[in-house]
C-alpha positions in Angstrom: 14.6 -15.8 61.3 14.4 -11.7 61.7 17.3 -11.5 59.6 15.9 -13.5 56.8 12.7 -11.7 56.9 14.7 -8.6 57.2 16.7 -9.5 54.0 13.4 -10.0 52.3 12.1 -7.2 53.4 15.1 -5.1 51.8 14.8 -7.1 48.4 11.5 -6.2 47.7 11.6 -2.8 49.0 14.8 -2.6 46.2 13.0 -4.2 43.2 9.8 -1.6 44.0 12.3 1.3 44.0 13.6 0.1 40.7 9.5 -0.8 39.1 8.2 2.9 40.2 12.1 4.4 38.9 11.3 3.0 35.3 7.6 4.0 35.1 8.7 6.8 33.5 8.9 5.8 30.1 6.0 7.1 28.4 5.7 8.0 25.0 8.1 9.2 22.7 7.5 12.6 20.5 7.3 12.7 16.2 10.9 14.1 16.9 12.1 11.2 18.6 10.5 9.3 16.4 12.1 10.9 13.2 16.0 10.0 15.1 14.9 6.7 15.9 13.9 5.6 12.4 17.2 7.8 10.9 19.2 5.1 13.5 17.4 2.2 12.1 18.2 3.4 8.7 21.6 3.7 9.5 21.6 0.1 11.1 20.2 -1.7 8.3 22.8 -0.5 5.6 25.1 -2.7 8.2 23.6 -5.9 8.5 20.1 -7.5 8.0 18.1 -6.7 11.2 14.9 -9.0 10.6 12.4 -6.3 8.9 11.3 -7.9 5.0 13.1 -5.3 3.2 16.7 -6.9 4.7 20.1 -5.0 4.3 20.1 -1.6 2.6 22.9 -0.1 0.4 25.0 2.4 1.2 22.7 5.1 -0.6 20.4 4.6 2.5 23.8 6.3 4.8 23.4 9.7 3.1 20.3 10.8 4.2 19.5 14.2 5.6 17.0 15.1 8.3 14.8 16.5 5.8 14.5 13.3 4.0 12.2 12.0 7.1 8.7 12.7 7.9 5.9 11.1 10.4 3.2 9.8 7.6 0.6 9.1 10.8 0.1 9.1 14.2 -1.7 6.4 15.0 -3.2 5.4 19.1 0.2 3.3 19.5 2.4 4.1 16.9 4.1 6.4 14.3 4.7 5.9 10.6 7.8 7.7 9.6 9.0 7.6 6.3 12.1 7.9 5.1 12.7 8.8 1.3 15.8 8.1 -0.6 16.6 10.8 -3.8 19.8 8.8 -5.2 17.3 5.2 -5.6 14.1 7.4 -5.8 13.0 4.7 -3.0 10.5 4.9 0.2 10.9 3.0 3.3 8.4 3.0 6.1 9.0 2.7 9.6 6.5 1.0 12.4 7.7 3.2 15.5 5.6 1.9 19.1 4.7 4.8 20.9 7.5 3.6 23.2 10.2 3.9 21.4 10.5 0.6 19.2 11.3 0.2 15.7 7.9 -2.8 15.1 8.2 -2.7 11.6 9.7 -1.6 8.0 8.6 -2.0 4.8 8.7 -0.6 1.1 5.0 0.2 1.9 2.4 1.8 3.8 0.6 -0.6 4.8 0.7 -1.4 8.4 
């Protein structure tokens, strides 16, 4: 019986080390941001990830850092928008505050 409540004792003390080790993850900066939307560009001239505008063409893989900027900052999230010269297109990026690409869109709008 001790060593079950001994083993018990262990696994929880484990799975709180591992709660207050990822706690951490806070909010992202408008730099972060910026990479984070440059991968998701990069992503979607691969495959179709789920956002309306679908897969991009391979215009989209020639971007330069300059050609993303944060439109807002908003309580939970950052528009970033990312323009295309060669298609004289616009996409717009939904990034959470935590890191995550929400949503994208030919628009501004969210």
């Amino acid at each position: 019986m001790n060593k079950i409540i001994s083993i018990i004792a262990l696994c929880t003390a484990l799975l709180s080390l591992n709660v207050y080790a990822h706690s951490d993850h806070g909010v992202i900066s408008g730099q972060k941001a910026l990479v984070i939307a440059a991968t998701a560009i990069n992503k979607m001239t691969f495959k179709d990830v789920g956002f309306s505008i679908g897969k991009l063409d391979d215009t989209w893989k020639s971007l330069e850092k300059s050609q993303f900027t944060i439109s807002s900052v908003e309580d939970s999230y950052y528009v970033v928008s990312a323009n295309n010269p060669k298609s004289d297109k616009k996409i717009y990026f939904k990034i959470a505050k935590n890191g995550e690409v929400l949503a994208a869109n030919n628009h501004n709008n969210f």
